[in-house]
PyMOL Python script that loads the backbone (N, CA, C, O; Angstrom):
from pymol import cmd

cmd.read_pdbstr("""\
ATOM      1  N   UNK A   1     113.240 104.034  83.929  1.00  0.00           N
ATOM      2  CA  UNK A   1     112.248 103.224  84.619  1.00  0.00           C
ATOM      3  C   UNK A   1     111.647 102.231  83.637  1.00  0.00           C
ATOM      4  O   UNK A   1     111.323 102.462  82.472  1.00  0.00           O
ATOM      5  N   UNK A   2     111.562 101.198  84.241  1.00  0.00           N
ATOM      6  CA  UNK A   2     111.188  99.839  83.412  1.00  0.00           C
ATOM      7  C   UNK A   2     109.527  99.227  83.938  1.00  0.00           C
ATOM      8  O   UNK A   2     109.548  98.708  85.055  1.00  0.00           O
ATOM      9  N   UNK A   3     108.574  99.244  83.452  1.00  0.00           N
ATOM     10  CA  UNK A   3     107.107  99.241  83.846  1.00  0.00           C
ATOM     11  C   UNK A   3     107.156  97.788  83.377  1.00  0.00           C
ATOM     12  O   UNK A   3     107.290  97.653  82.161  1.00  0.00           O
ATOM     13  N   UNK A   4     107.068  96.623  84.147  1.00  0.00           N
ATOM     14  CA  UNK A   4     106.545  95.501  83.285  1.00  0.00           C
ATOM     15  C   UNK A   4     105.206  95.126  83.461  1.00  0.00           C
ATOM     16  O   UNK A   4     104.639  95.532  84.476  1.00  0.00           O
ATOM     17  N   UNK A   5     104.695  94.542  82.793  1.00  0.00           N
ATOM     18  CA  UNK A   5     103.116  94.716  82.243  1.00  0.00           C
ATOM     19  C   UNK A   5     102.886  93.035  81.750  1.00  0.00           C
ATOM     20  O   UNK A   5     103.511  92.431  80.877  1.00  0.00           O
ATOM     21  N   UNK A   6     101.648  92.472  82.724  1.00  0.00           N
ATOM     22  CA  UNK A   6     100.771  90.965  82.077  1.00  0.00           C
ATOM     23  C   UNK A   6      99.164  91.364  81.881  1.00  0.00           C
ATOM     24  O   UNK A   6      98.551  92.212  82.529  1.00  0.00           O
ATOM     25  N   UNK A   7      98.689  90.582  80.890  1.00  0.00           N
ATOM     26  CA  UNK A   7      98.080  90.353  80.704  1.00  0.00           C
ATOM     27  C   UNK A   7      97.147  88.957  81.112  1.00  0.00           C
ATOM     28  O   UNK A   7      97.611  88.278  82.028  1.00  0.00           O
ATOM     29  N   UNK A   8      96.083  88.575  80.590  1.00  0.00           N
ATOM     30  CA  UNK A   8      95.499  87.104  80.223  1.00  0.00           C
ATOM     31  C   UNK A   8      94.175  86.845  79.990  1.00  0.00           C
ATOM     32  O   UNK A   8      93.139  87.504  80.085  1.00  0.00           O
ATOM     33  N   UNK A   9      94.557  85.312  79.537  1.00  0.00           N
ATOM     34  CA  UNK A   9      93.148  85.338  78.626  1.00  0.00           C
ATOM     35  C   UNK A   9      92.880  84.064  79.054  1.00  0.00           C
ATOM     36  O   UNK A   9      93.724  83.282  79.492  1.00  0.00           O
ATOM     37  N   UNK A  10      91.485  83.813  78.902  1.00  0.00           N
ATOM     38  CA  UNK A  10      90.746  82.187  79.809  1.00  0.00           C
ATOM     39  C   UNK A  10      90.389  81.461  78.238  1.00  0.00           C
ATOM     40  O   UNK A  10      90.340  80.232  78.275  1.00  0.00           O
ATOM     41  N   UNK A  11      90.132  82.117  76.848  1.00  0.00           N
ATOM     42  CA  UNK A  11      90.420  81.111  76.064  1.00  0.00           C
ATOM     43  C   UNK A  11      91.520  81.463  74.627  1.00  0.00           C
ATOM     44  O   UNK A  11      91.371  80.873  73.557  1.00  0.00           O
ATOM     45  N   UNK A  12      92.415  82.334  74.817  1.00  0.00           N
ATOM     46  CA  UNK A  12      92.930  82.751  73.964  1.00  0.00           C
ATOM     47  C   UNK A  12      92.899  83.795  72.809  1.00  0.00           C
ATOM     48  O   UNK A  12      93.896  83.816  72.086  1.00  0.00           O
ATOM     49  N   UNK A  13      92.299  84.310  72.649  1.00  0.00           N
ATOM     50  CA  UNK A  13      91.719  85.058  71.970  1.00  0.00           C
ATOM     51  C   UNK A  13      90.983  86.590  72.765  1.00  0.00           C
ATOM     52  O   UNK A  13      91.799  87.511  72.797  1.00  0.00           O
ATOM     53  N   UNK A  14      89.968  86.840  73.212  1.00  0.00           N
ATOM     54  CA  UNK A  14      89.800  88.086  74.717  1.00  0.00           C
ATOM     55  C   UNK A  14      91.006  88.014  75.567  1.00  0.00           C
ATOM     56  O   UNK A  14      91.309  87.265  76.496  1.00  0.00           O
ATOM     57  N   UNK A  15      91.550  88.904  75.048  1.00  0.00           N
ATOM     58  CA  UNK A  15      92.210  89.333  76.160  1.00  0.00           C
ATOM     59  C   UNK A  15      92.089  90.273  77.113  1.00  0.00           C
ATOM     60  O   UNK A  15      91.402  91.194  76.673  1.00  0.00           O
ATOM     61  N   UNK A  16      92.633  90.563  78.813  1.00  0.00           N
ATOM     62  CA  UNK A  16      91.738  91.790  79.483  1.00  0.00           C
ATOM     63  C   UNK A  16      92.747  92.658  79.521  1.00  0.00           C
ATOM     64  O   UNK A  16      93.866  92.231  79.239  1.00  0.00           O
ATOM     65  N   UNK A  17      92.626  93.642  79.770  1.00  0.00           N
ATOM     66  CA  UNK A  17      93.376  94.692  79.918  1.00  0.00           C
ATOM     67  C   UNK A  17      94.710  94.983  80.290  1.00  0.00           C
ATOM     68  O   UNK A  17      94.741  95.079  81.517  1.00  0.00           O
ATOM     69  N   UNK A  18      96.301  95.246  79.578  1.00  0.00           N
ATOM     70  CA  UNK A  18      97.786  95.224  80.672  1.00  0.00           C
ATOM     71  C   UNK A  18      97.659  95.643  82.310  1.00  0.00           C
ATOM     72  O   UNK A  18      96.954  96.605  82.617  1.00  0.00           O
ATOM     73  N   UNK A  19      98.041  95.233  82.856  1.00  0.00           N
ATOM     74  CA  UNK A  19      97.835  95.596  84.379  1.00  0.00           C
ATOM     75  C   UNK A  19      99.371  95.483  84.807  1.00  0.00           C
ATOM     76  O   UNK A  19      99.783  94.336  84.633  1.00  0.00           O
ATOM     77  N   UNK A  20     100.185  96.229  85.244  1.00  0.00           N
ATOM     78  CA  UNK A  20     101.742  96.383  86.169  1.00  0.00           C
ATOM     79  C   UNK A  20     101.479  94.897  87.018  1.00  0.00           C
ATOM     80  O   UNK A  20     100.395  94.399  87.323  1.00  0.00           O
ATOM     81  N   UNK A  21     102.883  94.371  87.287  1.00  0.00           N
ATOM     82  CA  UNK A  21     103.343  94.283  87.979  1.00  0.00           C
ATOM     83  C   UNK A  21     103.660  94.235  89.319  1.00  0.00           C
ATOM     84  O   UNK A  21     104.787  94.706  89.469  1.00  0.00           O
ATOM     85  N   UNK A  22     103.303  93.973  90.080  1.00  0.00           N
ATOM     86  CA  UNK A  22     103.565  93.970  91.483  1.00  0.00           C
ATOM     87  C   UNK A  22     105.073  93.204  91.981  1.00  0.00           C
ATOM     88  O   UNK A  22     105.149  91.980  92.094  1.00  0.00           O
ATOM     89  N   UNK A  23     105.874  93.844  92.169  1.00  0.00           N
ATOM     90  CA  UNK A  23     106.888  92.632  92.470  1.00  0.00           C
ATOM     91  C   UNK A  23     107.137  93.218  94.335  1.00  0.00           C
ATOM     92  O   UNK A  23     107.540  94.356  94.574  1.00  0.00           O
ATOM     93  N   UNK A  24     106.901  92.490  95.139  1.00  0.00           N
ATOM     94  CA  UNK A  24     107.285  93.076  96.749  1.00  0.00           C
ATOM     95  C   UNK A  24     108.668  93.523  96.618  1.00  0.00           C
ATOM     96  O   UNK A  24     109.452  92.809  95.994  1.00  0.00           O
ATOM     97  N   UNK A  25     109.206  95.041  97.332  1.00  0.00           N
ATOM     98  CA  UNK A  25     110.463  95.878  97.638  1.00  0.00           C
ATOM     99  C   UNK A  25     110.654  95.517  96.172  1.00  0.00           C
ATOM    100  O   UNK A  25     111.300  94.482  96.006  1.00  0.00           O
ATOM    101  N   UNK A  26     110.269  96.090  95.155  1.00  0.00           N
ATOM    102  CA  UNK A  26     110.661  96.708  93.512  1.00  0.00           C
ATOM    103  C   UNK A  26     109.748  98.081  93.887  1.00  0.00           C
ATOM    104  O   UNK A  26     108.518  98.071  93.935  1.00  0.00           O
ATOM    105  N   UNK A  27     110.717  99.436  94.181  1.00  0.00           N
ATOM    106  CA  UNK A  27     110.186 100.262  93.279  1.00  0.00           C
ATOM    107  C   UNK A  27     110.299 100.592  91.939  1.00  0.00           C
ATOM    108  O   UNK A  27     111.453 100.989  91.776  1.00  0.00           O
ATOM    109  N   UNK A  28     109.573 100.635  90.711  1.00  0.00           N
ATOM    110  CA  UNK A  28     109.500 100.717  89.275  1.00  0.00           C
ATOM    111  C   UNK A  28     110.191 101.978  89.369  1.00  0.00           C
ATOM    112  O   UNK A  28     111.158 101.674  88.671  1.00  0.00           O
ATOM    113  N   UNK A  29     110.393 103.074  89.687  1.00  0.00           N
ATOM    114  CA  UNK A  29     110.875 104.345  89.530  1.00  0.00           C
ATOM    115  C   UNK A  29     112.724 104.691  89.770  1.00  0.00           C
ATOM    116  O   UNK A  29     113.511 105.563  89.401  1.00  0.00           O
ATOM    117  N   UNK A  30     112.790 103.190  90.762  1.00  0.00           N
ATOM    118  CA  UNK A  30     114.425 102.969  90.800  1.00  0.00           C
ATOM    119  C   UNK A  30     114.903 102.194  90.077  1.00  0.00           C
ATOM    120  O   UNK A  30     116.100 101.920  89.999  1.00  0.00           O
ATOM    121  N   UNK A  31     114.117 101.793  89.524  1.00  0.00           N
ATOM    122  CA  UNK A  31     115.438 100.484  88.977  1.00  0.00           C
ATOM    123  C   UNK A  31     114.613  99.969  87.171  1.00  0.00           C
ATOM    124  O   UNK A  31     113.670 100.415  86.519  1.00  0.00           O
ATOM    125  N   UNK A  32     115.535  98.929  86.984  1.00  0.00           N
ATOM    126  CA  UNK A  32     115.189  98.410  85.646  1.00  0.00           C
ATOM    127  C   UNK A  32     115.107  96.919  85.645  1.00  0.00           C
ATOM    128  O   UNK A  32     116.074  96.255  86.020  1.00  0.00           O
ATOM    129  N   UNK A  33     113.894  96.312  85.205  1.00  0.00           N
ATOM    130  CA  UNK A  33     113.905  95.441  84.363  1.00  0.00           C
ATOM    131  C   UNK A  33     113.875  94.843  83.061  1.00  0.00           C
ATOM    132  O   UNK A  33     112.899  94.962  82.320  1.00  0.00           O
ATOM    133  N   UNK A  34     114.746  94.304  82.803  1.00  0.00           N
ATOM    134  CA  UNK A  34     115.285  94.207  81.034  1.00  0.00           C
ATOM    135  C   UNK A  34     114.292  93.293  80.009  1.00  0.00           C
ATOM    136  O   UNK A  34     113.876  93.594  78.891  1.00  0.00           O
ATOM    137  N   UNK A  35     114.069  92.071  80.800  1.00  0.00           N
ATOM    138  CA  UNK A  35     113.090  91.252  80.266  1.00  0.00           C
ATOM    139  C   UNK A  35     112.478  90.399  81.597  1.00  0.00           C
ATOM    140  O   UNK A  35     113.222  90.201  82.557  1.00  0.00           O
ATOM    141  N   UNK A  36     111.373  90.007  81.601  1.00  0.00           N
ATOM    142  CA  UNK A  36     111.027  89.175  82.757  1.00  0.00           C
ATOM    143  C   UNK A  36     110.529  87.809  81.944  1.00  0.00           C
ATOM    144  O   UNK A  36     109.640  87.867  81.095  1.00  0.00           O
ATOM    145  N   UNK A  37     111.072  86.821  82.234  1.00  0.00           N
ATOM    146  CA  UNK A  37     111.050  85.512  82.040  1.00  0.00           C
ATOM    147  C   UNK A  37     110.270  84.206  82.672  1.00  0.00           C
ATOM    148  O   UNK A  37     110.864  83.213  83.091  1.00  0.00           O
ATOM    149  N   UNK A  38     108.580  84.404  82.669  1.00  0.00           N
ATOM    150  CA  UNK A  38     107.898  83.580  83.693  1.00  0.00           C
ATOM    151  C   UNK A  38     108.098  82.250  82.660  1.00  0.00           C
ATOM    152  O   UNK A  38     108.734  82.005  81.635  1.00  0.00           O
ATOM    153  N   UNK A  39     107.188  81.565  83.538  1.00  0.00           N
ATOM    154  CA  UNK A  39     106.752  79.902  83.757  1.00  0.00           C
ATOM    155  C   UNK A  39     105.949  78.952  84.653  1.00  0.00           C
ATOM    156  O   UNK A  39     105.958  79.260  85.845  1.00  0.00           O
ATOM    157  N   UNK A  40     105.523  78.279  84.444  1.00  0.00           N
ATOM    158  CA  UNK A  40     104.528  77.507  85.442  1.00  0.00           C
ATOM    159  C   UNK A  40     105.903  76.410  85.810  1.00  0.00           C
ATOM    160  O   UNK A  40     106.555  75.608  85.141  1.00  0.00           O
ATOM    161  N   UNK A  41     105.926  76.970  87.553  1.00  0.00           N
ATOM    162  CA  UNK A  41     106.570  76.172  87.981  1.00  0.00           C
ATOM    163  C   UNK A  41     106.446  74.674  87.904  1.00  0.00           C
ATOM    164  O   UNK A  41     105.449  74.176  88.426  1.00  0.00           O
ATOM    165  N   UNK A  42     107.319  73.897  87.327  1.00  0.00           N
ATOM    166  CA  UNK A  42     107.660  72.072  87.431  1.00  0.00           C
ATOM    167  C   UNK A  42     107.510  71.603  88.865  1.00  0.00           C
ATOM    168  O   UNK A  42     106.940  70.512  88.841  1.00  0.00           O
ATOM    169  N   UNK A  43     107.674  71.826  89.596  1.00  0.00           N
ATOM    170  CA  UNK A  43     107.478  71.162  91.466  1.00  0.00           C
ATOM    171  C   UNK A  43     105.875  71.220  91.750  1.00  0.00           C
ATOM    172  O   UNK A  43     105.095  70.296  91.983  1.00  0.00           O
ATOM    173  N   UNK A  44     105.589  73.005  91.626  1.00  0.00           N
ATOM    174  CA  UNK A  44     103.958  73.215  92.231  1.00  0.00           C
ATOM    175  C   UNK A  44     103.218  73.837  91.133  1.00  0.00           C
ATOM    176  O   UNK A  44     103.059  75.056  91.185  1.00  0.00           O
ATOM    177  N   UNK A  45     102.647  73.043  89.948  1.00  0.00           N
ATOM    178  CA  UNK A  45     102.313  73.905  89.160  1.00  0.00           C
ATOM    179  C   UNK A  45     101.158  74.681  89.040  1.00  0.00           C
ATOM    180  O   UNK A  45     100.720  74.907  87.912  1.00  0.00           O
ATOM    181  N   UNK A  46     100.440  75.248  90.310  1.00  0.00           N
ATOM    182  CA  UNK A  46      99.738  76.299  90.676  1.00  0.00           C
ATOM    183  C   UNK A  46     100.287  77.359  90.902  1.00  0.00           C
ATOM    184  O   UNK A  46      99.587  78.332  91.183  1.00  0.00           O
ATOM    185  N   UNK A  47     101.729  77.472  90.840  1.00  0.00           N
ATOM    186  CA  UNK A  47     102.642  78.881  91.213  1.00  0.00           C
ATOM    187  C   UNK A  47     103.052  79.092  90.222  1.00  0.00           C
ATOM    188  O   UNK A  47     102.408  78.368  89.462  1.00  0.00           O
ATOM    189  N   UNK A  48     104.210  80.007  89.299  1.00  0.00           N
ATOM    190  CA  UNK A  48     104.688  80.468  88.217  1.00  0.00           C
ATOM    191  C   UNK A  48     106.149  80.878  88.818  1.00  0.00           C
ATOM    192  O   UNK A  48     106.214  81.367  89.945  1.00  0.00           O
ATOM    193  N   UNK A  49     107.324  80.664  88.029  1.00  0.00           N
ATOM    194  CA  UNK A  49     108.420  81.311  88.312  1.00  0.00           C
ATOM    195  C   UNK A  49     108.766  81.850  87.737  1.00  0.00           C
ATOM    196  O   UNK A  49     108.363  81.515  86.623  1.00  0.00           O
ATOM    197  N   UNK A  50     109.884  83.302  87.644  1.00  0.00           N
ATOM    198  CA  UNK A  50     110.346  83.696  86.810  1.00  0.00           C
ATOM    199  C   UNK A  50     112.036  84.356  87.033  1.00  0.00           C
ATOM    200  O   UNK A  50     112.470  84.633  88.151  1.00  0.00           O
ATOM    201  N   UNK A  51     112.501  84.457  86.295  1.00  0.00           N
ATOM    202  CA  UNK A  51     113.943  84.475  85.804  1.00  0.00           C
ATOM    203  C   UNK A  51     114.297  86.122  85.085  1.00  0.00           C
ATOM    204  O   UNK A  51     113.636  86.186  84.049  1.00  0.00           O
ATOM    205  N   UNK A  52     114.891  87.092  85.239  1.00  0.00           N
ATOM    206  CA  UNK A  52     115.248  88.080  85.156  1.00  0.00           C
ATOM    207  C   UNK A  52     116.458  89.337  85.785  1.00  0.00           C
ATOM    208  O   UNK A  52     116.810  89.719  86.901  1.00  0.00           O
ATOM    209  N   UNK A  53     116.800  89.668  84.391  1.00  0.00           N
ATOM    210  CA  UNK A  53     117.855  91.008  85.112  1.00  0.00           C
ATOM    211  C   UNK A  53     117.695  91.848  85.431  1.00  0.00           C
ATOM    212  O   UNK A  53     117.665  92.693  84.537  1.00  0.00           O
ATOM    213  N   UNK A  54     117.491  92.313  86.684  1.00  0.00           N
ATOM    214  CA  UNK A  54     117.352  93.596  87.511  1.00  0.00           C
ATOM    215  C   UNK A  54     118.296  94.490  87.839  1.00  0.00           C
ATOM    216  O   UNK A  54     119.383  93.969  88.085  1.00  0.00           O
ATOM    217  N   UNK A  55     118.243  95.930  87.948  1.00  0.00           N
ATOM    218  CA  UNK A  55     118.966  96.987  88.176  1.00  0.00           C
ATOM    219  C   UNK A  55     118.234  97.610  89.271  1.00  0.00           C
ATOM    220  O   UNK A  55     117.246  98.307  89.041  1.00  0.00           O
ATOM    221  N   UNK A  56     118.666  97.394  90.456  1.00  0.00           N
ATOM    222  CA  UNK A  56     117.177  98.234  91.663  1.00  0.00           C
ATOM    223  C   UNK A  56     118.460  99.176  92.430  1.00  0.00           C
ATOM    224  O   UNK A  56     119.523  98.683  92.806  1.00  0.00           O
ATOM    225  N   UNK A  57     118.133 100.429  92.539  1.00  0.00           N
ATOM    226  CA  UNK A  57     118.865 100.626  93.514  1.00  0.00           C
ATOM    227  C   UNK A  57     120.193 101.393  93.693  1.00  0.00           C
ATOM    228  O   UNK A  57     120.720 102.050  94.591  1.00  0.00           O
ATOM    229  N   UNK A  58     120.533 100.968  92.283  1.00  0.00           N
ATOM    230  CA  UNK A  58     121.905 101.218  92.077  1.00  0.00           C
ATOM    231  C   UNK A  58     122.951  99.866  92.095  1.00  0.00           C
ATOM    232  O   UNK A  58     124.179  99.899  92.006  1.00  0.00           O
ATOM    233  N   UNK A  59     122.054  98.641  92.243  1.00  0.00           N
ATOM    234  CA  UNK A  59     122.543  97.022  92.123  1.00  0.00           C
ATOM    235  C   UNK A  59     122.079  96.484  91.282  1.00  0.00           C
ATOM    236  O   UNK A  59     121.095  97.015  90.766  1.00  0.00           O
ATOM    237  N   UNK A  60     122.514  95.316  90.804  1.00  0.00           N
ATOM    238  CA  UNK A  60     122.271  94.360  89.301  1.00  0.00           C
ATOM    239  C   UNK A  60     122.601  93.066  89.909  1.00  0.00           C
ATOM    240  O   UNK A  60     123.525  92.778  90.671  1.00  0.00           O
ATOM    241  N   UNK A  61     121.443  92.176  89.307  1.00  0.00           N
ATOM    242  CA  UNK A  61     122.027  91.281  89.731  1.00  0.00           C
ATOM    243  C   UNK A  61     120.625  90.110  88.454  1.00  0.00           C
ATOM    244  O   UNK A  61     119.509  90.449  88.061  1.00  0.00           O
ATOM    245  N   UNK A  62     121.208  89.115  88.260  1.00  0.00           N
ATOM    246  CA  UNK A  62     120.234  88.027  87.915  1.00  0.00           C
ATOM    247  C   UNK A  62     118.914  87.342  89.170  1.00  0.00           C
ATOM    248  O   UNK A  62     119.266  86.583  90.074  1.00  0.00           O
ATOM    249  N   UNK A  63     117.640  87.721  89.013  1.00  0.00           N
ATOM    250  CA  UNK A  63     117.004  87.417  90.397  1.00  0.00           C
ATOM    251  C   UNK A  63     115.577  86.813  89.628  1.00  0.00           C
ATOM    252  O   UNK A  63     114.927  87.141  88.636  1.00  0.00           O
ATOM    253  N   UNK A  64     115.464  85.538  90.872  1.00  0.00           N
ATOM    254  CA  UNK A  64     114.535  84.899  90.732  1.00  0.00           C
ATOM    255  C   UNK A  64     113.129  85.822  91.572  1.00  0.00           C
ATOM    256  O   UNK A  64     113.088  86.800  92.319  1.00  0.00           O
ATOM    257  N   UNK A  65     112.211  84.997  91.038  1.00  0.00           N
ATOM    258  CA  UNK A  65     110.844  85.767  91.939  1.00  0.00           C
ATOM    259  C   UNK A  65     109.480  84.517  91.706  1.00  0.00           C
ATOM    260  O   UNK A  65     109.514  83.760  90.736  1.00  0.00           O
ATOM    261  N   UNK A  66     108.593  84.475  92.507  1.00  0.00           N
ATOM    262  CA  UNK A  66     107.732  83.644  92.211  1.00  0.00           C
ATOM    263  C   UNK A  66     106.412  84.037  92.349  1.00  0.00           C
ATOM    264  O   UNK A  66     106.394  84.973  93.149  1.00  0.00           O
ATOM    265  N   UNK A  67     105.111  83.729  91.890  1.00  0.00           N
ATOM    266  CA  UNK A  67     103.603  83.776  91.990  1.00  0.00           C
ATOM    267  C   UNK A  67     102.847  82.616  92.175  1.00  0.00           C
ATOM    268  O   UNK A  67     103.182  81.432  92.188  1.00  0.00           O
ATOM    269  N   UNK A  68     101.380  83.366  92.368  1.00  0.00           N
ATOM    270  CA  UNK A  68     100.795  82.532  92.025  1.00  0.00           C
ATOM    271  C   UNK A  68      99.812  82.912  91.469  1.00  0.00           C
ATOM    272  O   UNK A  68      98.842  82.155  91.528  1.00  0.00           O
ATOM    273  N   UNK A  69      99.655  84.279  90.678  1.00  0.00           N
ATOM    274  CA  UNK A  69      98.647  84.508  89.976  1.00  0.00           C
ATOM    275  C   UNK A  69      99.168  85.253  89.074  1.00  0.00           C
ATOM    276  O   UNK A  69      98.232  85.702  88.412  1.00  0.00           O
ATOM    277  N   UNK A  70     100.466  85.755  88.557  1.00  0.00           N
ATOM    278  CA  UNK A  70     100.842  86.167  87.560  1.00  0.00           C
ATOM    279  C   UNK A  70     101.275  87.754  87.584  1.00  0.00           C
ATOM    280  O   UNK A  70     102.066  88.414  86.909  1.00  0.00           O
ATOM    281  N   UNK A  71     100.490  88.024  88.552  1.00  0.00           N
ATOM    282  CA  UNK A  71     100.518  89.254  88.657  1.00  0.00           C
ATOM    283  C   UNK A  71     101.316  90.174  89.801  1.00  0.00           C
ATOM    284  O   UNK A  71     102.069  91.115  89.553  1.00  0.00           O
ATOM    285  N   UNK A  72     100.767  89.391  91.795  1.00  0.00           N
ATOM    286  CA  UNK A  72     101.473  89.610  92.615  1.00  0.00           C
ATOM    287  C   UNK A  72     103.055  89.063  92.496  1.00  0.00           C
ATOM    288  O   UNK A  72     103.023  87.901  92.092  1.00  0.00           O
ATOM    289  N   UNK A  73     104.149  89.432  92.672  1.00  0.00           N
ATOM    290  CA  UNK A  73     105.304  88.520  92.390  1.00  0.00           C
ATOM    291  C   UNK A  73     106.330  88.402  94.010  1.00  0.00           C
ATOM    292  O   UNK A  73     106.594  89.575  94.274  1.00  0.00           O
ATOM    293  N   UNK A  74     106.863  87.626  94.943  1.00  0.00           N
ATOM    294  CA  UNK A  74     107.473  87.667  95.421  1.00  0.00           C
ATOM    295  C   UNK A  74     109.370  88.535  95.690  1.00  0.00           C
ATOM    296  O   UNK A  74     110.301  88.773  94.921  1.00  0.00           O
ATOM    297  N   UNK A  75     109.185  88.702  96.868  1.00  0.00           N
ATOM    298  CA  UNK A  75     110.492  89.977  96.695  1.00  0.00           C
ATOM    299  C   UNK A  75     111.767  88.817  95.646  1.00  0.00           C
ATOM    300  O   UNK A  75     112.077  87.629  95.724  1.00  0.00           O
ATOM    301  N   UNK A  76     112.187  89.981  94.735  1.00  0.00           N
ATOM    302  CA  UNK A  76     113.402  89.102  93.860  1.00  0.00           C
ATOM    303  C   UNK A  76     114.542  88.831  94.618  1.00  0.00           C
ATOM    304  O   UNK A  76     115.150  89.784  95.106  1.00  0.00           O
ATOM    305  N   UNK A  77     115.012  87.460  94.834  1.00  0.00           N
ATOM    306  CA  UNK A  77     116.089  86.900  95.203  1.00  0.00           C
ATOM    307  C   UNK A  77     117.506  87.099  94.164  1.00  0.00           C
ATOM    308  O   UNK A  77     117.305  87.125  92.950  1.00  0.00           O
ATOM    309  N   UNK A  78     118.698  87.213  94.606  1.00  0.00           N
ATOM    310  CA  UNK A  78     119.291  87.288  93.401  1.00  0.00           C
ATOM    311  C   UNK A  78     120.491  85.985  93.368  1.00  0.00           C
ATOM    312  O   UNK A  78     121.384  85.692  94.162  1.00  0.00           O
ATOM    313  N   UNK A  79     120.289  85.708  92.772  1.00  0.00           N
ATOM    314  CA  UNK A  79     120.870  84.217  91.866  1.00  0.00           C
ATOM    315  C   UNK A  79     122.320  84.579  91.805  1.00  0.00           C
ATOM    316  O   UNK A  79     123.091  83.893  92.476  1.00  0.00           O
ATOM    317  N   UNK A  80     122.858  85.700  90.995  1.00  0.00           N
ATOM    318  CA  UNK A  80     124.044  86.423  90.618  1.00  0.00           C
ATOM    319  C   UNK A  80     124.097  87.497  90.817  1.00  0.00           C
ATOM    320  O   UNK A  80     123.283  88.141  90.155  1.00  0.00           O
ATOM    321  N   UNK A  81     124.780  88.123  91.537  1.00  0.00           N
ATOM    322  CA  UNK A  81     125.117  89.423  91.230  1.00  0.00           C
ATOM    323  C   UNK A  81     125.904  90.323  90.374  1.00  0.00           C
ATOM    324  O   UNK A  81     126.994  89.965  89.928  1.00  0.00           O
ATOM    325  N   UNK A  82     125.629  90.946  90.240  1.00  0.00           N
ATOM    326  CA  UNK A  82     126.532  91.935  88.433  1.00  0.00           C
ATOM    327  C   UNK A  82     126.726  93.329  89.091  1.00  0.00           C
ATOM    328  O   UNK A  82     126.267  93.999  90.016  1.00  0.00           O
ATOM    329  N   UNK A  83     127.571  93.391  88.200  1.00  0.00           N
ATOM    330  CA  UNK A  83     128.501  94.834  88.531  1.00  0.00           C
ATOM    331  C   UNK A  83     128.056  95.565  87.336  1.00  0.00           C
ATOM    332  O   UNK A  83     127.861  95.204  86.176  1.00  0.00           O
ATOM    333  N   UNK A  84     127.948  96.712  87.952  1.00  0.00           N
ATOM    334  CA  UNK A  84     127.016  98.187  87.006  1.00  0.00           C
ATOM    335  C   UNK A  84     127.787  98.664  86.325  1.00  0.00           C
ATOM    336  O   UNK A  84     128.632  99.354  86.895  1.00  0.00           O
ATOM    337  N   UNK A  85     127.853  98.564  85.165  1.00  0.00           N
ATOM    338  CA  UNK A  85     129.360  99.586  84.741  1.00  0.00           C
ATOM    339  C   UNK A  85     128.384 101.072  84.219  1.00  0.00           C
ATOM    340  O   UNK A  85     127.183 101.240  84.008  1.00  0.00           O
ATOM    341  N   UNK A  86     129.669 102.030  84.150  1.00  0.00           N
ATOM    342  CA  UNK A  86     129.288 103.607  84.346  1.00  0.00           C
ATOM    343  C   UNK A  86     128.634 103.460  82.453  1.00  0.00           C
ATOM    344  O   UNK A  86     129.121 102.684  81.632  1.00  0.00           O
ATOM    345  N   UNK A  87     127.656 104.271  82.222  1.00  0.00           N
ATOM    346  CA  UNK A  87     127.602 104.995  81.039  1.00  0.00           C
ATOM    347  C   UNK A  87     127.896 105.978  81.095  1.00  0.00           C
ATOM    348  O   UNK A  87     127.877 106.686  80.088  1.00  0.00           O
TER     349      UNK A  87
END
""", "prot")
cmd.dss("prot")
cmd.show_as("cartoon", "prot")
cmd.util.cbc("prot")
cmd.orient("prot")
């Protein structure tokens, strides 16, 4: 299980407390995220996007997701899909 965790700070320095993740249909207990890759979206830059490899399920795939506060994240779309190989 992969817990991803934001933070933030209003002048750099205080920071408040890690707080999870919310991503809609991610349960954290099925699946993995490897790295999550945000950004302040270029089109609406009041939203944030982000870029990441997911394992949910027993599926993999490269999946986008979006916000607008950093924290709630939209259900991940997947960009690519990947094949699981056995360990």
């Amino acid at each position: 299980m992969t817990l991803v965790q934001v933070t933030s700070s209003a002048d750099g320095t205080t920071w408040a407390p890690f707080q999870a993740l919310a991503i809609a249909d991610y349960a954290h207990a099925e699946g993995n995220i490897y790295f999550f890759a945000a950004q302040v979206n270029p089109v609406l830059e009041s939203s944030l996007l982000a870029l990441f490899p997911l394992e949910h399920r027993g599926r993999g795939c490269l999946a986008f997701a979006c916000s607008r506060d950093g924290v709630r994240w939209s259900r991940p779309m997947a960009l690519l899909r990947l094949g699981l190989g056995s360990t």
